[in-house]
Every structure is written in structure tokens, then in C-alpha cells.
FITIVO-98568 format. One record per residue: residue in one letter; y, x, z of N, C-alpha, C in turn. Coordinates in pm, whole numbers, plus 50000, padded with zeros to 5 digits. Layout:
BEGIN
aYXZYXZYXZ/...
END
This chain:
BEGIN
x482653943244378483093953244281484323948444206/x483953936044143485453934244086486663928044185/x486403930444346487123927444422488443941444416/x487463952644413487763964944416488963965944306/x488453963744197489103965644049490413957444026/x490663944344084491303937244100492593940544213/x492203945144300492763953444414493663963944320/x492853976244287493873983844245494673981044082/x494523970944056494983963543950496343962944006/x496123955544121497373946544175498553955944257/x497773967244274498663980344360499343986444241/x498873988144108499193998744010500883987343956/x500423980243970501783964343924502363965244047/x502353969744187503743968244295503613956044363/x502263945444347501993937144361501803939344433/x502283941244584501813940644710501303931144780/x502353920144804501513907844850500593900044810/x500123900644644499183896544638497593902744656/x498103916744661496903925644704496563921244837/x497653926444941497263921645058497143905645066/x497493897645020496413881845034495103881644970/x494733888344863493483888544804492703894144886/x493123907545022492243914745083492053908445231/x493443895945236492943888145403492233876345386/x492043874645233491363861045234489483869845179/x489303883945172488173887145116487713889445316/x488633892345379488243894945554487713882545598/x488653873745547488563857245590486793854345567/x486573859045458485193853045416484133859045461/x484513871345482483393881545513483123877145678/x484003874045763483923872245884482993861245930/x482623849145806481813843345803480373842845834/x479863858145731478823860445717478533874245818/x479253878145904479793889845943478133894646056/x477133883846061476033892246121474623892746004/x475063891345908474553905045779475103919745814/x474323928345773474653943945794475453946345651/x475333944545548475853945345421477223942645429/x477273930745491479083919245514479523926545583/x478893935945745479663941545802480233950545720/x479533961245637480033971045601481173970145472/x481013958045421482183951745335483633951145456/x483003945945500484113937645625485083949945666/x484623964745723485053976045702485853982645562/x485163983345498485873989245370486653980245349/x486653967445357488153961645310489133962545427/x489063969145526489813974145642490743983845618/x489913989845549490064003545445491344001245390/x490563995945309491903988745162492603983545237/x493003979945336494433973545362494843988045445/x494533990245507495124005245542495924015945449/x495514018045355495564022545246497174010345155/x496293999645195497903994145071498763995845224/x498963995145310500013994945412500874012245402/x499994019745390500594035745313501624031645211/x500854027445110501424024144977502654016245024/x502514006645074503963997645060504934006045186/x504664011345248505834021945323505924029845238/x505744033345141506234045745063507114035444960/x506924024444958507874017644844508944008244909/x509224008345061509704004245117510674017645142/x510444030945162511004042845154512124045145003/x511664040044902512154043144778513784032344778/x513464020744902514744010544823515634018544916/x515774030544999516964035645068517704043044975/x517304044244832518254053344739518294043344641/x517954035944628518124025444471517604012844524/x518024003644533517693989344610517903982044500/x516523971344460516463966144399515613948544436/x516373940544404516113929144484514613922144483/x514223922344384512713922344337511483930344396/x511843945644423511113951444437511373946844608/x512393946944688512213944844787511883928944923/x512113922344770512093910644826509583911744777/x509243919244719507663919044716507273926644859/x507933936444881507743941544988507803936645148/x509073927245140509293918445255508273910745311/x507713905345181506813893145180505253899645255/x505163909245172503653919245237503653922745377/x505073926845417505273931045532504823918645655/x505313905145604505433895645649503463885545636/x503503887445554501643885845545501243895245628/x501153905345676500863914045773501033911045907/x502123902145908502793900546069503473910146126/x503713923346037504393932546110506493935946010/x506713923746027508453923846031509113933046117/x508753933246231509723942646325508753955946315/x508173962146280507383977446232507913977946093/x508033970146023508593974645895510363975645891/x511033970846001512083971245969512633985646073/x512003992546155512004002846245511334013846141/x509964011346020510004026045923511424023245870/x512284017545824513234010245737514194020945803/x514664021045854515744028245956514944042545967/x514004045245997513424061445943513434067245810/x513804057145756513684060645597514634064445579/x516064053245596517354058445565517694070145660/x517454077045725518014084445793517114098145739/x515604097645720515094108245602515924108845519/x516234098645426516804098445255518344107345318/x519134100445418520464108445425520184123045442/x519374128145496518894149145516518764150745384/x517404145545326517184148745189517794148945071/x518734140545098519774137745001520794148545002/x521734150545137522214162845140521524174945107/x520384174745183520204188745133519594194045010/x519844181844920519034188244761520224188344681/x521324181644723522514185244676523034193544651/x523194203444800523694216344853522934226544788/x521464223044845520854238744740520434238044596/x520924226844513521114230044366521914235744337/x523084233044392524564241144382524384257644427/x523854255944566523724272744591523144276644496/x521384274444465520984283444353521544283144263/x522104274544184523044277244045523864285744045/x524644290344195526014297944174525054310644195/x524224313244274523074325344302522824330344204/x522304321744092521734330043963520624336943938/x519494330344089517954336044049517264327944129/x515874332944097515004319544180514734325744321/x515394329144383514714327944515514474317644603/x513964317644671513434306844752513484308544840/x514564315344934514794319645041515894308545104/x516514300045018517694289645018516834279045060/x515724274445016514784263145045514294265545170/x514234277345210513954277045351515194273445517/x516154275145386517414273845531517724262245555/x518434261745695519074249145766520094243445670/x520374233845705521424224945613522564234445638/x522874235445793523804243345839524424255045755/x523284263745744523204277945650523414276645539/x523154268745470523134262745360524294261645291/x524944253945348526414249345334527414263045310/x526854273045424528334282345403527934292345260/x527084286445229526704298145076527264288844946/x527874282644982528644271444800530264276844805/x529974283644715531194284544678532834285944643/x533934288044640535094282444641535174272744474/x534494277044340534404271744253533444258544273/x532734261044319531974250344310531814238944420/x533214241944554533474231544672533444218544639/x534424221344567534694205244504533694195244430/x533304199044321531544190144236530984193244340/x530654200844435529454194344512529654184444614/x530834184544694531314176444802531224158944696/x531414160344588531954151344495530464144044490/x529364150344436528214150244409527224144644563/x527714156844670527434148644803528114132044837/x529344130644796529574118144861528844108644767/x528974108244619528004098944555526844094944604/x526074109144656524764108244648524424095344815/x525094098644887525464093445022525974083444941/x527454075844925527494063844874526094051644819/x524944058544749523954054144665523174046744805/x522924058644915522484056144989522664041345130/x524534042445125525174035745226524774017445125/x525364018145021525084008744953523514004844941/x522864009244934520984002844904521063999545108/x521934004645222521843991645350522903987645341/x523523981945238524303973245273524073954845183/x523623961945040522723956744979521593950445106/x520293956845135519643951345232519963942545341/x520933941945399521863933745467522383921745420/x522823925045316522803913745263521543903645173/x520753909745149519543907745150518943897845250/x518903902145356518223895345481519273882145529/x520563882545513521603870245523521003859845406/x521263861645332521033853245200519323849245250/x518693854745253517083848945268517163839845438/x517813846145540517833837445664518683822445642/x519473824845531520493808645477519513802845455/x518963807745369517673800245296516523792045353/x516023798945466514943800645528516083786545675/x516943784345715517383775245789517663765745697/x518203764045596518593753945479517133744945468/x516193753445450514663744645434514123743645548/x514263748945657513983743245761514473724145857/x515883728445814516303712745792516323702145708/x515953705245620515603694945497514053693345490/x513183701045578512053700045627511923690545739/x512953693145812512603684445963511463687646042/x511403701346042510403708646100510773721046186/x510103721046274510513732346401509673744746355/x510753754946378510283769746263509653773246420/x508713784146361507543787546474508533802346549/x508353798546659509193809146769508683826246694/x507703825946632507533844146617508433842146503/x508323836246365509533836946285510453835946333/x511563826546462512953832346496512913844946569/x511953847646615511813860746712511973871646590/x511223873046493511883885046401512743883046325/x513313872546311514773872846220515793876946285/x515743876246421516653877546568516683894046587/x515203898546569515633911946595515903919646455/x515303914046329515763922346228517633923946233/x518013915346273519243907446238520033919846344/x519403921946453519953927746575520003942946513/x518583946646451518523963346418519183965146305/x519413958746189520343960646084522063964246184/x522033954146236523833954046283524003967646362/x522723974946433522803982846522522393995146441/x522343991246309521604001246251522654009746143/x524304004446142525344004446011525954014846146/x526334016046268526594025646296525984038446323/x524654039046322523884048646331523604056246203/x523864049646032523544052545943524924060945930/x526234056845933527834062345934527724074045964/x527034074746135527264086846225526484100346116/x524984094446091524864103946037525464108045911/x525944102345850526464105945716527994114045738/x528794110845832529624117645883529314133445949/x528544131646023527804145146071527404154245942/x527034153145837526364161045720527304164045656/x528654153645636530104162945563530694170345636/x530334165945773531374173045840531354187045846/x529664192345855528974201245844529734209545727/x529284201045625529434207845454531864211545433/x531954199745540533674206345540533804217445617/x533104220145725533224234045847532594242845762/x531724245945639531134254645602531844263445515/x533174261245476533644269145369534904273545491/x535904282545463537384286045464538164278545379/x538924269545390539024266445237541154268245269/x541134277045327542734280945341543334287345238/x542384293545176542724299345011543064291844866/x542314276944927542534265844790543814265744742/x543464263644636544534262144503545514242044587/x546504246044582547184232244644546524216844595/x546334221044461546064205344383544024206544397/x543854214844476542094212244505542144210044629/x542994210544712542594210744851542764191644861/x544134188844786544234174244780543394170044731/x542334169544634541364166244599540224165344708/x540324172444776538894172144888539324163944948/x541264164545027541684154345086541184137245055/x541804139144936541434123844901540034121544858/x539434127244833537694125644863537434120544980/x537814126945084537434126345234537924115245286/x539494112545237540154095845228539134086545187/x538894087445131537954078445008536664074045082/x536204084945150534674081845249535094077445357/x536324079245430536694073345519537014056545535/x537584055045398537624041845371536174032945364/x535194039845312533914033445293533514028345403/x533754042945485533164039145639534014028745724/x535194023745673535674014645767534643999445700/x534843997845576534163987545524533213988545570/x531853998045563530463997645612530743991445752/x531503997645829531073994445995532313997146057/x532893994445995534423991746067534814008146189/x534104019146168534444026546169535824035746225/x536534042346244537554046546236537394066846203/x535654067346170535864081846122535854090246200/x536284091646354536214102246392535994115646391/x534734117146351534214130446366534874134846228/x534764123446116535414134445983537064137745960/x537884129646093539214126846103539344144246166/x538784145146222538944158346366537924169646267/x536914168946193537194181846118537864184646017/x538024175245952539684178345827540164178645897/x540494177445994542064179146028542104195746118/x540994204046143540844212946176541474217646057/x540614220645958540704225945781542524222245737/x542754215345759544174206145727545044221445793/x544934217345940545964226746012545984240745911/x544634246645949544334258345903545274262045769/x544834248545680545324256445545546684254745537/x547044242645618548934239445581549014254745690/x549284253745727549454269045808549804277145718/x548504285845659549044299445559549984291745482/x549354277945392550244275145303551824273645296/x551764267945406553724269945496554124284045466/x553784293645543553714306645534554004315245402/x553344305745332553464312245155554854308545090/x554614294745111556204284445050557444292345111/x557234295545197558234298345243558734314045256/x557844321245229558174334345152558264332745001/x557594320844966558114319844791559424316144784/x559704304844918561774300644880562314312344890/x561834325145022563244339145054563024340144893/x561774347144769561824350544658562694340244576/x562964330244602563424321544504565484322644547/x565184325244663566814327044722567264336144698/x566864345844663567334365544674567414366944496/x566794358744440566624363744287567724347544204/x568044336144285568594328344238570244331344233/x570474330444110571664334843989572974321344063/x572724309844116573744300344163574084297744025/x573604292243883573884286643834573424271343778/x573724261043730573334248043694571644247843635/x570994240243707569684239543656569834229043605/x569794228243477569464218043305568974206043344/x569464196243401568544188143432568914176143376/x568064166143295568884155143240569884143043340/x570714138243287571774126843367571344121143436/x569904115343348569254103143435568164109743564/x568444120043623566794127943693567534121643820/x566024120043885565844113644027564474119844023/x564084123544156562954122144179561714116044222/x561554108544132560624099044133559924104143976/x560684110443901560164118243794559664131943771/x559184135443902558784146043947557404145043970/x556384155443917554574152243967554614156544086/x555334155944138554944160744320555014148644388/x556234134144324556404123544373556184112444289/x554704114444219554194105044097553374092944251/x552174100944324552174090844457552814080444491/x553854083444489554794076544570555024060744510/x554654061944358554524051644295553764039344349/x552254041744405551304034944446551354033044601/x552404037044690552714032044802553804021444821/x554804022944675555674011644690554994000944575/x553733998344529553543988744406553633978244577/x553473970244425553683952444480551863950744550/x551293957044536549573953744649550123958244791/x550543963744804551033969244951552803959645015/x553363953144925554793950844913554753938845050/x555473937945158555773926745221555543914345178/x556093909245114556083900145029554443896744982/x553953907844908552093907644870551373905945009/x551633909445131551333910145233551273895645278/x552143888145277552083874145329551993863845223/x551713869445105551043859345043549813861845090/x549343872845109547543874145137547073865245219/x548263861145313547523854545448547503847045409/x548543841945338548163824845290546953820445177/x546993827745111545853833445006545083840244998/x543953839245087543163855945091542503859144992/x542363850144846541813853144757542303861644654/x543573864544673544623873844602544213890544680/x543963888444743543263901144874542023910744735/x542613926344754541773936244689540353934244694/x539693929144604537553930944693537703948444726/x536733946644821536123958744880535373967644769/x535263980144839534523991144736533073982844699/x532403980544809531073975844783531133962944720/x531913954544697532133946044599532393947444440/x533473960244488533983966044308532503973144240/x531793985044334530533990444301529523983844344/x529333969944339528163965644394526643966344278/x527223963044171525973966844084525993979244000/x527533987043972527083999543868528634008443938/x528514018243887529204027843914529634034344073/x530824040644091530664046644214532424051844263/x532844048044399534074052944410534304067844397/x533514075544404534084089444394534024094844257/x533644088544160533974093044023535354095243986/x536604085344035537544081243957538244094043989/x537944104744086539154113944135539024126744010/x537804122443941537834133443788539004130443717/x538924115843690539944109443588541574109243630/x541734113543758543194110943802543174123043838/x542694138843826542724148243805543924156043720/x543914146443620544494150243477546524150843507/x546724161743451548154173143515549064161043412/x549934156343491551164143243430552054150043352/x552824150143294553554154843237555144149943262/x555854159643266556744158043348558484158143220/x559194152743215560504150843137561554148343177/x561994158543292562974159943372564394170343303/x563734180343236565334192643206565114193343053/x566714193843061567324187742926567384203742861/x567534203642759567234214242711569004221842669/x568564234142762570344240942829571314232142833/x570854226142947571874212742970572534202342926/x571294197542786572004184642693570744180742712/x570944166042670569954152742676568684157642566/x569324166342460567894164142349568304174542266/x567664181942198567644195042130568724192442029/x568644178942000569594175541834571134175341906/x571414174742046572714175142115573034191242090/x571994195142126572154210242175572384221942030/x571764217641938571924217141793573504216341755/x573674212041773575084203141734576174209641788/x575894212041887576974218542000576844236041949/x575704240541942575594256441912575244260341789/x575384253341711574864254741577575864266541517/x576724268241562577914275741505578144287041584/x577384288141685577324301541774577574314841748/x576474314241635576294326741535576444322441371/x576904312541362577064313841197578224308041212/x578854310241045579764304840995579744296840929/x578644287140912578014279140795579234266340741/x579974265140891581034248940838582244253440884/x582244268040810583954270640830584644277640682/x585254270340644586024264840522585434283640481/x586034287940306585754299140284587164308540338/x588304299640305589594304340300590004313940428/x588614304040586589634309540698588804320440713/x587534324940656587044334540693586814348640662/x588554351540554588804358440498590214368640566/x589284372140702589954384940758590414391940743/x590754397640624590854407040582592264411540476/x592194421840438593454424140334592664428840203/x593094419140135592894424839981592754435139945/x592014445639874592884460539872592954460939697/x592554450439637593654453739499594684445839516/x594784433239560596724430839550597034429339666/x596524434039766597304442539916598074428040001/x597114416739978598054403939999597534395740130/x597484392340256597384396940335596624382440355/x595524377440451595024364740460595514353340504/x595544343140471595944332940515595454330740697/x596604327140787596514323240826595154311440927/x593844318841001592814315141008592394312441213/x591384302241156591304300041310590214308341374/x590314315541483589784323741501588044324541570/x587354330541568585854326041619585864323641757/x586504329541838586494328641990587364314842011/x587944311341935588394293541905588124285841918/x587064288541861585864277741786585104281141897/x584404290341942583464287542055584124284742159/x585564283842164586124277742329585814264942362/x586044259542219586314245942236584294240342225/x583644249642154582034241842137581844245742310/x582504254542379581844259042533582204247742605/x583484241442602584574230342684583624215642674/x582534213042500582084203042491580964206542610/x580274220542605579064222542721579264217342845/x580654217542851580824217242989580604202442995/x581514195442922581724179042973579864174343007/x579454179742900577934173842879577144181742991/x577624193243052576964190943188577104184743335/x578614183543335579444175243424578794161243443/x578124157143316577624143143394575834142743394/x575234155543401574454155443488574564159643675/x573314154443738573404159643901573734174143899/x573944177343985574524198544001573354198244088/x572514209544035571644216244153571144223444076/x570524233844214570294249144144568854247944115/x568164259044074566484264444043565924261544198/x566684268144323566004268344421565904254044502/x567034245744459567044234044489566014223544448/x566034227044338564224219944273563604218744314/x563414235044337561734240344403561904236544560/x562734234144614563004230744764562154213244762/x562644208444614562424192344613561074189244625/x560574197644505558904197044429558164197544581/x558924212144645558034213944790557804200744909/x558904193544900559004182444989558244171944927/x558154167444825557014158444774555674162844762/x555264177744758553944183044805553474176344969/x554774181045065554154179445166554114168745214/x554774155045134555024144345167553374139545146/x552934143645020551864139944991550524143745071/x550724149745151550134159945222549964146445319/x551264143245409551294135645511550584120445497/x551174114945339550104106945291548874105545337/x547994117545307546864117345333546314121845444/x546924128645482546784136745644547404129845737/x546854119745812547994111445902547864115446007/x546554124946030546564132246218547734146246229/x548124152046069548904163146107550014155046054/x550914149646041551584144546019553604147546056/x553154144146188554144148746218554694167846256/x553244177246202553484188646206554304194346025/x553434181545958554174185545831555474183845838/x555724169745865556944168645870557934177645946/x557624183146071558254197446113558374208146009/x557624208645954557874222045858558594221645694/x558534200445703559684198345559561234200245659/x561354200645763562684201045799562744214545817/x561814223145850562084237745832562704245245688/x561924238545566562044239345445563634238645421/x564344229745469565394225745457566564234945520/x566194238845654566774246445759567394257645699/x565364266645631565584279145588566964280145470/x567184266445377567984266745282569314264845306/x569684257645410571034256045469571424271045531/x570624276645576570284293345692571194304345567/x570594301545474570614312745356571654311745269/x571614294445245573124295445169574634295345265/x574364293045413575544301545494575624313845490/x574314319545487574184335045487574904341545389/x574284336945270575144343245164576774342445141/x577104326745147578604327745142579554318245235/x578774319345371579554311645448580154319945564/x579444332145566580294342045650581744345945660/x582464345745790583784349245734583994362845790/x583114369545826583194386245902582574393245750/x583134407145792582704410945673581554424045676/x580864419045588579294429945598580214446345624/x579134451845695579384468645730578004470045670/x577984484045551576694487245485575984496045626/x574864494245609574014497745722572394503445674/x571904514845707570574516545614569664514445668/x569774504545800568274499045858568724486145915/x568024477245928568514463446022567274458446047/x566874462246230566374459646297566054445446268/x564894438546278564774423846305563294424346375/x563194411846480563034411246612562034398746592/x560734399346598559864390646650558834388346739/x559444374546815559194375346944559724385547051/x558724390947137559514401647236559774413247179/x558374420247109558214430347033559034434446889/x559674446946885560634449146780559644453546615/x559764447546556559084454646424560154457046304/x559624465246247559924473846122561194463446059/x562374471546018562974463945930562674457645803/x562384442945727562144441045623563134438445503/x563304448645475565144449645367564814442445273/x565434438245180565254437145018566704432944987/x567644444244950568554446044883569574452944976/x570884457544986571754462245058571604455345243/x571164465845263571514456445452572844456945493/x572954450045571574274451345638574294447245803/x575024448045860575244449746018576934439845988/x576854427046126578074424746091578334425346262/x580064428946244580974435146334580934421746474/x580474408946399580644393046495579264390646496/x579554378846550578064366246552578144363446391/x579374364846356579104354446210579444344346180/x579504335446249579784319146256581264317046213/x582034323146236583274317046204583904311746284/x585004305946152585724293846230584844280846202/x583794278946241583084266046226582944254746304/x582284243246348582104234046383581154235246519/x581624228746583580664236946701578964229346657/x578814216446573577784214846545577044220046440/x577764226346363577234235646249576934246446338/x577544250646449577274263446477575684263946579/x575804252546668574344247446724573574246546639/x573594242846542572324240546392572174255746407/x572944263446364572684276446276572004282346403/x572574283846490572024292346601570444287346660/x570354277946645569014269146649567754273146528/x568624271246440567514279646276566924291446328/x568484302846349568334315746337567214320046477/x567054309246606565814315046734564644310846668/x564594298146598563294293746583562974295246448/x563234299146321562824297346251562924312246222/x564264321546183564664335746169563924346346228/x564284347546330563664354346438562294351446454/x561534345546455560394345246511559684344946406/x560044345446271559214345746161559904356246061/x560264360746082560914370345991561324371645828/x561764363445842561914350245703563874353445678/x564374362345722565874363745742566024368345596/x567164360445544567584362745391568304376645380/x568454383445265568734395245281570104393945198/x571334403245252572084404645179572084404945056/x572334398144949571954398344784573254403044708/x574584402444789575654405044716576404416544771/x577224420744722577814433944742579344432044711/x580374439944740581814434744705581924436144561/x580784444444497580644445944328580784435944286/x579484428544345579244415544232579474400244330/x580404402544402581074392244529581424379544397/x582424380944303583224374744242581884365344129/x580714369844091580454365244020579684355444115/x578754357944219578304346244335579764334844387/x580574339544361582024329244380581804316244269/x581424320144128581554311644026580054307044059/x579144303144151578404296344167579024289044306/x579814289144306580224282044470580094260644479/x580494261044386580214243344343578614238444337/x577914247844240576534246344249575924249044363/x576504258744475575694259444600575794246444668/x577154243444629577284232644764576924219744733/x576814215344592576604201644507574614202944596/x573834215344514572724213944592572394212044702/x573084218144835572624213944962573014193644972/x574054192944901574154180544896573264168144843/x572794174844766571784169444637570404168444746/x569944183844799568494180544910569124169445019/x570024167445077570664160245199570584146945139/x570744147045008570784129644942568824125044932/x568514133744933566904132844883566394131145027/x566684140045097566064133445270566664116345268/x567674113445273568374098245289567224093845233/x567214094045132566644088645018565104080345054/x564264097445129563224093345140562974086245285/
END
């Protein structure tokens, strides 16, 4: 009786191995007396009880695949090992983690569904992971994918933890074997040999599945609609697990490389598509005058090319590179080193979330408001002009006529002449030239992270470029002269569709080209099959012989900008 009491004493404390030694040494004794009928039936019920604690300690051997804790598993080892069954406990071990990875996903997924649902049905608890997935969201893609990789991280870490677990105890376990001078018994190397074998065989099988369940949860949405700065976010999420998985098991990702990069195509696709009906809007409505930009702007002060910072630091630098070899202790620790006891890599993408702030344009083209102050302060007032000169006028009681005064259009010639100098030594480039820039450090960033589409982005930053060289010949590099015309056919692919006007059409009498370069003229004619034509992206006449003369006084700013994007390709 108080064998009994003692027993579940020792189960309610996690005390496994000493339960199970208290219950092989109560077998031990009973086997003694074992032809009594009483002893037999002891001899049974404590059969019992170890049956029963062998439940118990697989269910607590189940618990270290989400939270691994060295104590609790190093009691468990030991029981397993009083048992004689090491290689059965390390085969539930590997059923466990591969339960915990389903369960884990899928309690993730359908907290999120029912929350965005907004009632209790229970019709979500019944579906496939599969099904599951395509019911979350566009608001809520992101925290859950975020929430999924943690929850998976918790998981990858409690076997990697275990792994290391079993190294550190096999040091141990040979360290005292030789300072013993004693020959370890062939069934102990026989299960250290195969634990040793199913762990190593066991880091790619744990990957695969964890890859398989995002990949799932990435195929489940459309996500071609994302907002630009969320889609990079999933990107570098998905970066981020990819990296884990090279550390876990040296990896290279596959399966999650080839479905982002499905999703990737998809969305750079429309997204191309968009940019580039936003440049025709930005070309047809752009004025060709100086965009404000301070002396000192480069782009590197741009949030589209803030990145770019952390590919040229000194951790990545040549130089950091071959010190490493000589020093590998200067070498980054690994994720599972940085998170080995608290926190988690996918938190930090909340905190680097946060919109940079950007201090690029000078305010109407001076360095600082107190310039700009200074310069226009007198625009509209007369505040610092003597009283004498601002006496226009004729007396009309002694009819005596004004002195001699300097006149207002004077005075603003000369405050306009200072505008000028003070914009002269900033860069010249236009509004659309910007937005041409901002776009190329989007997609740069893009390529960053997307290294399987890579070279498609990069096709479409030289398109970016094309369309802008295309348009600013269009507009004022023609030397034939527009004939007004009230339809202009344009042609994609074989099939003819609808003219798309926006502003005066015109029909010209030539090709257009000029007297040009025969390699300017191969460029242009090259734009106009592959990029013009087949996308219907053709800039529209914007000027008229009305307002010819005032697009003339942007002629410096057109050409300083194409110069300005041409310095920024070098550049990059």
C-alpha cells in the first residue's frame, strides 16, 4: 500500500526514474516469492504501474518538442534508459515532433480564421490545413505567417536543443569511460550509435515538414494585391526561415524557394504593370520643371535605398571576410545561438517595420526655410523698403511729383536671380525623375531578396528606364512635325485594339527619328517593338504648338534628368 502511495507521489513530482526504479526493484522482490498466489498478483499490478508510468513519460517526452527543458528531459532520458528502451523512445521522439509541427500550424491558422470570421462556428475545426489556409485574410497574412514561423521556430529549436543534448551527454559518457578504464557494454554503444544516426536523419525530415506547411499557408492567399512594403515583409520573413533552415540542416529551401517565387512572379508582374502606368501618369502631367532637392542629395538618402546600407556594412566587407578566416571568432553566432535561451528571430521584422524618415527636398529649392525666408520675404511686402521710395505717387496738395524710386519688379528681379544661383548648385532633376529613382531602389530591393527572379527584375528596371528615355524623345526629340489626328490606332501584338488617347493625338508624316545616331535610333526602335507596342504604354502627345514654348523652358531639366537616372545606373 504505501508502495502504491509512494508511486504516485513520485509521478505527481515528474519523478520518473525514480518511480520506475522503485517499481523494478518492487518486481525484483516479488519474483522471489513469485509461487505465493498473493506475490503473483502483486507481481501483476506492479506490471500495471509501469505500464501506466511508460504512458505518462511519453506524454512528457511529447511536451519537450515545444519547450525543451534540460532537466525535465535529461529525467526522462534516464527512465527511458532504466527501461532499456533508448531506441523506442527516440522513434516516439520523432512522432512527436512531427505531431507538434501539424498542431502547431494548425492552431495558429484557425485562431486567426475564427477571429477574422467573427462567430463560433466550428465548421473551421473541422477543415484540412489546406482549406484552412485560404480563409486568412489579406489583413491578417502577415501576424499570422509571423505567428506561424515563431510558433515553428519554438519547435525547430526544442530539436536542436535535443541534439545538442545527446552530444554533450555522449562527451560525457566517453570522458568517464576512459578515466574508468572500462569497456562500455556493446547495447550502450549500440544506442548511442543509433540515437546519434536518427537525430542526424531526423533535422532533414523535421525542415521538410516545416517547409511543406508554409508553403501551403504561402499558396493559400493571392497576395498580388499587397500593399509593396507588406509583400517585402512576407519576403523577408520567408528570408529569415530560409536562413534557419540552412543553419538547422544545411538546407537550401527548395520547396519554399519555388513557391515564393511562384507568388514573387505573380505579384512583380501586376506590380510592373502598375509602376508603369503610374510613370505614363507621372510623364503626361509632369510640368519639366526643377524638383527642390537639397545640394547634398544622393541616393543613398532615399527609403527605397536605406537596405543598401546593410549590404555594404563592414560584416559583409572583403576585408571582414578574410579576417574571418583567420579569426573565426569575429564570425556572426548563428540564430540558434543568438535565440538559444529567450526570444525569437521573427519578432525583429515588427521593429524594423517603422516608416524612416526621409530629408532629401529643400524647401522651393533652398537648403532651409530661414534661406527661403530671406530670399522671399519681400515678395509681397514692403516691410525693408525705405518710406521715401514707396511714394508713387503725386502729391495732390503741392502737386510735387515723387522722388525718384526703385521699382518692385526690381527688387523681385534681382531676389528671383538670387533663386536661381541657389538652385544652380543643387543636382537638376525632375518629379518624374525621382519617382523613376525611388522605383529602382524598390526593385533593387526586391532582387535583394528575391534571388530566383532576379534577373526578371532587373529586366523590367531597364524597362523603367527605356519607357523614360521613349517619352522624353517623344515629347521633344522629334524633328517631324505632329499632324492633329482624332484617332491613333495602336497595335498589340497581332490584333489591333482601341486607340488609348490622353491628350491631342497626332499622326506623324515620318518614322520620327530624325537626324539621329544610328545607335539612338536602334535603342528607340527596340523600346518602341518591345516595350510600346506590345504593351500599350505609348506616351501621348502632351504639347501642342500653344504651349510648345513653355515645354522649351524645361529643356535643361529634361536632359540634366535622363542624365542624372544614367549617373544612378553607373552608380549602382
Amino acid at each position: 500500500q504505501r508502495t502504491d502511495v509512494r508511486l504516485s507521489e513520485m509521478l505527481e513530482e515528474e519523478d520518473y526514474p525514480g518511480a520506475i526504479q522503485l517499481c523494478l526493484e518492487c518486481q525484483k522482490a516479488a519474483s522471489t516469492f513469485k509461487h505465493y498466489s498473493c506475490i503473483s498478483e502483486l507481481n501483476s499490478k506492479l506490471q500495471d504501474t509501469l505500464e501506466q508510468i511508460e504512458e505518462q513519460l511519453d506524454v512528457a517526452l511529447s511536451k519537450t518538442c515545444k519547450h525543451f527543458d534540460v532537466l525535465h528531459y535529461t529525467k526522462v532520458q534516464k527512465a527511458y534508459t532504466l527501461l532499456g528502451k533508448t531506441q523506442t523512445a527516440m522513434d516516439q521522439l520523432h512522432m512527436h515532433f512531427t505531431q507538434a509541427i501539424h498542431n502547431t500550424v494548425f492552431q495558429v491558422v484557425l485562431g486567426y480564421v475564427e477571429l477574422c470570421a467573427g462567430n463560433a462556428d466550428t465548421k473551421f475545426q473541422k477543415m484540412q490545413y489546406k482549406d484552412l489556409c485560404t480563409h486568412i485574410t489579406l489583413d491578417s497574412y502577415i501576424p499570422c505567417l509571423m505567428d506561424l514561423c515563431k510558433a515553428l521556430w519554438e519547435v525547430m529549436l526544442s530539436y536542436h536543443r535535443t541534439m545538442q543534448w545527446h552530444e554533450e551527454h555522449d562527451k560525457q559518457k566517453a570522458t568517464s569511460s576512459q578515466d574508468d578504464a572500462a569497456a562500455e557494454p556493446d547495447e550502450l554503444t549500440v544506442d548511442r550509435s543509433y540515437v546519434k544516426k536518427k537525430l542526424e536523419h531526423g533535422l532533414t525530415r523535421i525542415w521538410q515538414d516545416v517547409q511543406l506547411k508554409v508553403k501551403v499557408y504561402i499558396l493559400g492567399t493571392d497576395m498580388s494585391n499587397f500593399k509593396y512594403d507588406d509583400f517585402i515583409v512576407v519576403l523577408d520573413v520567408i528570408s529569415r526561415l530560409m536562413q534557419v533552415g540552412e543553419e538547422f540542416c544545411g538546407s537550401k529551401s527548395e520547396v519554399l524557394q519555388e513557391s515564393i517565387k511562384r507568388q514573387s512572379v505573380n505579384y512583380f508582374k501586376n506590380y510592373h504593370r502598375a509602376r508603369l502606368e503610374e510613370l505614363r501618369m507621372f510623364l503626361e502631367n509632369e510640368t519639366w520643371e526643377l524638383c527642390p532637392v537639397k545640394s547634398n542629395f544622393n541616393i543613398d538618402q532615399l527609403h527605397e535605398f536605406k537596405f543598401m546600407g546593410q549590404c555594404r556594412s563592414p560584416s559583409v566587407s572583403p576585408n571582414r571576410r578574410a579576417a574571418s578566416s583567420v579569426a573565426p571568432a569575429l564570425e556572426e553566432p548563428s540564430l540558434f545561438q543568438q535565440y538559444h535561451q529567450d526570444g525569437n528571430p521573427f519578432e525583429m521584422h515588427i521593429e524594423h517595420k517603422e516608416e524612416e524618415t526621409e530629408d532629401v527636398l529643400a524647401s522651393n529649392g533652398y537648403e532651409s526655410d530661414e534661406l527661403e525666408k530671406s530670399v522671399y520675404q519681400d515678395y509681397d511686402s514692403d516691410s525693408d523698403v525705405p518710406d521715401e521710395l514707396k511714394q508713387d505717387y503725386v502729391d495732390e496738395q503741392t502737386g510735387d511729383a515723387p522722388l525718384k524710386s526703385v521699382s518692385r519688379e526690381t527688387i523681385r528681379s534681382k531676389k528671383k536671380s538670387d533663386y536661381n544661383i541657389s538652385k544652380a548648385s543643387a543636382p537638376i532633376l525632375t518629379n518624374t525623375t525621382l519617382n523613376v529613382i525611388r522605383l529602382v531602389g524598390r526593385y533593387m530591393q526586391m532582387m535583394n531578396i528575391l534571388k530566383p527572379i532576379a534577373f526578371d527584375v532587373i529586366h523590367c528596371v531597364s524597362q523603367l528606364f527605356d519607357y523614360y528615355l521613349y517619352a522624353v524623345y517623344t515629347f521633344f526629340g522629334r524633328n517631324d512635325m505632329p499632324v492633329p489626328s482624332p484617332s491613333l490606332p495602336t497595335y498589340s501584338g497581332r490584333e489591333a485594339a482601341p486607340a488609348r488617347v490622353v491628350g491631342p493625338a497626332c499622326l506623324y508624316e515620318s518614322s520620327g527619328l530624325g537626324l539621329i545616331s544610328s545607335r539612338l535610333r536602334t535603342t528607340l526602335n527596340r523600346i518602341q517593338e518591345s516595350l510600346i507596342d506590345m504593351r500599350i504604354y505609348e506616351p501621348s502627345e502632351l504639347f501642342s504648338r500653344s504651349n510648345g514654348l513653355r515645354w522649351m523652358d524645361g529643356q535643361m531639366q529634361r536632359e540634366e534628368g535622363s542624365v542624372m537616372s544614367r549617373d544612378m545606373f553607373e552608380f549602382l
